[in-house]
N, C-alpha and C positions, 0 to 999 in steps of 0.2 A: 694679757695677764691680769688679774683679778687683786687689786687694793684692799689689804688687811687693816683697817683704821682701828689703833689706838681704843682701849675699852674708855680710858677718860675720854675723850670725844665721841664716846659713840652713847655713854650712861647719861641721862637724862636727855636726852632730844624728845622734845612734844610734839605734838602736827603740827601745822600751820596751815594757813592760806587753802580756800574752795580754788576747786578745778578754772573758774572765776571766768574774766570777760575776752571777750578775742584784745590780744595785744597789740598795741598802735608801737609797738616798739621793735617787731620782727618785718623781713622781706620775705615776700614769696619765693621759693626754693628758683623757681625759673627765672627769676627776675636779678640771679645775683650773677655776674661776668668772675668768670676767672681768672685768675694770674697764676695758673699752676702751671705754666713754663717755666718760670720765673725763679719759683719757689724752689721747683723741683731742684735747676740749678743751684740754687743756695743751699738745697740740701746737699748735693751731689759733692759740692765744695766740701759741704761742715765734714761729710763721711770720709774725704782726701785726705782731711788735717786731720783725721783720729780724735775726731771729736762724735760725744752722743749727746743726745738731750731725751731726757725720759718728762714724757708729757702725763697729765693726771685728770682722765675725765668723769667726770661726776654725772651719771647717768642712769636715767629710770629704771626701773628694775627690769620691766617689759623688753628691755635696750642690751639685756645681758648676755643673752645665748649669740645674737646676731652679732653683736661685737666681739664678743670670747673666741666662736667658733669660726667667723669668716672677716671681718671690717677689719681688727685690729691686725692680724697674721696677714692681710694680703695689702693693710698700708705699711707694715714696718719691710714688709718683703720688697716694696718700690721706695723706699725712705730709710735706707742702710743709717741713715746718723739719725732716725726716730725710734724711739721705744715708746710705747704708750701702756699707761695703767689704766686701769679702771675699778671703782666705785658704784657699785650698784644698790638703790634702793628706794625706797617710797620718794617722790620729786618733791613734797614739804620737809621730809627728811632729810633730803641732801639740802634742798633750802638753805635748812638751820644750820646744817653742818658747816656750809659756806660763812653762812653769818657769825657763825662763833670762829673763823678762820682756816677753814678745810685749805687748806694751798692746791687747791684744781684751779685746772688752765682752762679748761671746756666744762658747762655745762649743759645737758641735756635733758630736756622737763618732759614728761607725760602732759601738762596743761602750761598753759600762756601766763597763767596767773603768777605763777610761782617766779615764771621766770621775768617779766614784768614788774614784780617787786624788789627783784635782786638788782634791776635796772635801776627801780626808783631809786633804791640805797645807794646806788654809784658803786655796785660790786660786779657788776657783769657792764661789757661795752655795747651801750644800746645801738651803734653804729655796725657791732658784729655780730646781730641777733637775725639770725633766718629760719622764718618758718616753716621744716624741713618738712615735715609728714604728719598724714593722716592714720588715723588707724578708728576700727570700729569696735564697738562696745557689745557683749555678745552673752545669753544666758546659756548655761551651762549645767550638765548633769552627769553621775556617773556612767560609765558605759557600760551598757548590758543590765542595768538596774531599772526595773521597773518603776514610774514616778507618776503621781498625779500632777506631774507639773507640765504644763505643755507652752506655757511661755511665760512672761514677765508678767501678766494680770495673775498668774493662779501663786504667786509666792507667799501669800498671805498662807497659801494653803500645807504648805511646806514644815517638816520636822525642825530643821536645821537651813539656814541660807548664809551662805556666807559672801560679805563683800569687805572691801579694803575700808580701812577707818575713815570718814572722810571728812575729819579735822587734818588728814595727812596724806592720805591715799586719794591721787586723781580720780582712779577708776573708781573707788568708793563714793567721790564727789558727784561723779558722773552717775551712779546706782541710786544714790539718796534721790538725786534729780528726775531720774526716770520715776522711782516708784511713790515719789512723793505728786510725780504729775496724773498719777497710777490712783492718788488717796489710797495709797497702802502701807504709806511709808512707817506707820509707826506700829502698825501689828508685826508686818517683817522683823524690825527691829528688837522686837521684844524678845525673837528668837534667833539671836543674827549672832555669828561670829566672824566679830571685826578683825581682820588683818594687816597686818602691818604692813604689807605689800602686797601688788598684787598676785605676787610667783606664790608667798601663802595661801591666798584665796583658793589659787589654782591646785595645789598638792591637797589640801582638803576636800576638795570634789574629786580630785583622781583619787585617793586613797580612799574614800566613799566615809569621811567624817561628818561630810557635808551633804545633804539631799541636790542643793542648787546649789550655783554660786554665778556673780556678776565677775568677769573679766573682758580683757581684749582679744579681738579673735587674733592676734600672732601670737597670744598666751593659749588660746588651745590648739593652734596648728601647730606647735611646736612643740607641747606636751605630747600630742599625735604622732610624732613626727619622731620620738625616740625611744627606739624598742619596736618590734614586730605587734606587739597588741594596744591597739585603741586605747584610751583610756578615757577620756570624755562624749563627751556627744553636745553638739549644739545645737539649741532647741530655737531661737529665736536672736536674730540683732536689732538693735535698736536704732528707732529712723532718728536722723539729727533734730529732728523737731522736739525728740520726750528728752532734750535737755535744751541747757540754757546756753550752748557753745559748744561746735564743734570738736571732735578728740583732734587737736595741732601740737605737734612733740615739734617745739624751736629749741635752736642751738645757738649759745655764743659762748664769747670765749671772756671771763674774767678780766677785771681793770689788775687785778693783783699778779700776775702771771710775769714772771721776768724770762717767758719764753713763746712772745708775741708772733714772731716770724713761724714759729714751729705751729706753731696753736694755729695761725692762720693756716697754713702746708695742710694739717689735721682737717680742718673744717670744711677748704677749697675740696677737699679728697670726698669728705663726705659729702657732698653734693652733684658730686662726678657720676657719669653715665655707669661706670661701672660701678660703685657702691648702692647708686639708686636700683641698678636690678637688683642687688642682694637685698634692697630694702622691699622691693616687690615681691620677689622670690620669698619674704619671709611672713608676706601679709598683709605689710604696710601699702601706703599708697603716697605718690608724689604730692605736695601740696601747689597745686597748679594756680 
């Protein structure tokens, strides 16, 4: 189920923080052992006693359909005493949100960077930080629209491009970096509509407001993926080299959370064989 946050917490949030450096503060997805025997029991228990605990994860916007539609309904369905919410939106975005006091138990970044800073500040447990997934960065068009655009060199050449802000937006971070390695970066811009996230980006070029736009490819196969007609087209992905760091979405779980045991249960789940197909099945890739 989907976190309605407060307009006083949600009016004035800035960007913050580039998509930034790989994090010395995450474990590789395969590198972390489970205790979800354990937990499970302790959840099994909490569900005996007629107890619930509703958990609050704070998570990229890219991270929304997959959790709404399949993660969240098939961990509360094994975790009778969990409920989980979620919060969706640009990863500098929830950042700040966190930093000004958002009460999420989990958080879930589009880039290292963000999450890495919430470490630094002592608001996220750098001992519960695992760096779950890959995902790729992908240019995009509308479908059935003719375009002189045929990949990320020709966007100079573009009416309209739109990418995520990228004082706030990962994937916007990740576009400036390509097309600034491109020497293009500042003609695009001249003509770019920044988003606030990058589900924005992406409704822009499906709705054809947009000529181009930079997102994630689980942000066009999912756009794809609902309703009988196409709606994008991808014209080109970007190799890891035309940025400055890999696309890595890490998870931890908050110092502030007075629902450790659960948040763990939460997190052990999202690393499980069965979550990770769903995160396959949706685009994503294991970070091996």
């Amino acid at each position: 189920m989907t976190f309605a946050l407060g307009a006083a917490l949600i009016m004035g949030m800035a960007g913050c923080g580039p998509a930034g450096s790989d994090s010395g503060s995450g474990q590789d997805a395969n590198e972390t052992s489970g205790t979800e025997a354990a937990r499970e029991g302790a959840t099994a228990a909490q569900a005996a006693a007629g107890e619930e605990t509703t958990l609050l994860i704070a998570a990229a916007a890219s991270l929304e359909a997959v959790f709404e539609d399949q993660l969240i309904p098939m961990f509360e369905e094994a975790n009778p005493g969990i409920q989980v919410e979620g919060t969706y939106a640009s990863s500098g975005d929830l950042q700040q949100q966190i930093e000004s006091g958002l009460e999420a138990d989990l958080f879930m970044s589009a880039a290292t960077s963000n999450m890495d800073t919430l470490v630094e500040e002592g608001l996220v447990d750098q001992a519960s930080v695992v760096n779950l997934l890959k995902n790729d960065v992908v240019l995009i068009v509308p479908e059935g629209v003719e375009s002189n655009v045929t990949g990320f060199e020709d966007l100079a050449n573009a009416d309209v491009v739109a990418i995520g802000d990228p004082e706030s937006v990962p994937a916007g971070k990740y576009a400036q970096e390509i097309l600034t390695g491109l020497e293009i970066y500042d003609q695009v811009a001249e003509k770019a509509s920044f988003g606030n996230s990058v589900t924005e980006v992406l409704t822009w070029v499906a709705e054809g407001s947009a000529d181009a736009g930079i997102v994630y490819s689980t942000d066009a196969l999912t756009e794809n993926s609902n309703g009988d007609d196409k709606k994008v087209t991808v014209l080109a992905t970007a190799d890891d080299s035309m940025m400055e760091t890999p696309v890595i979405y890490p998870v931890g779980i908050t110092t502030s959370t007075t629902k450790k045991e659960a948040a763990q249960t939460l997190e052990d789940f999202l690393q499980s064989e069965e979550a990770m197909n769903v995160f396959v099945e949706a685009g994503f890739t294991a970070n091996k």
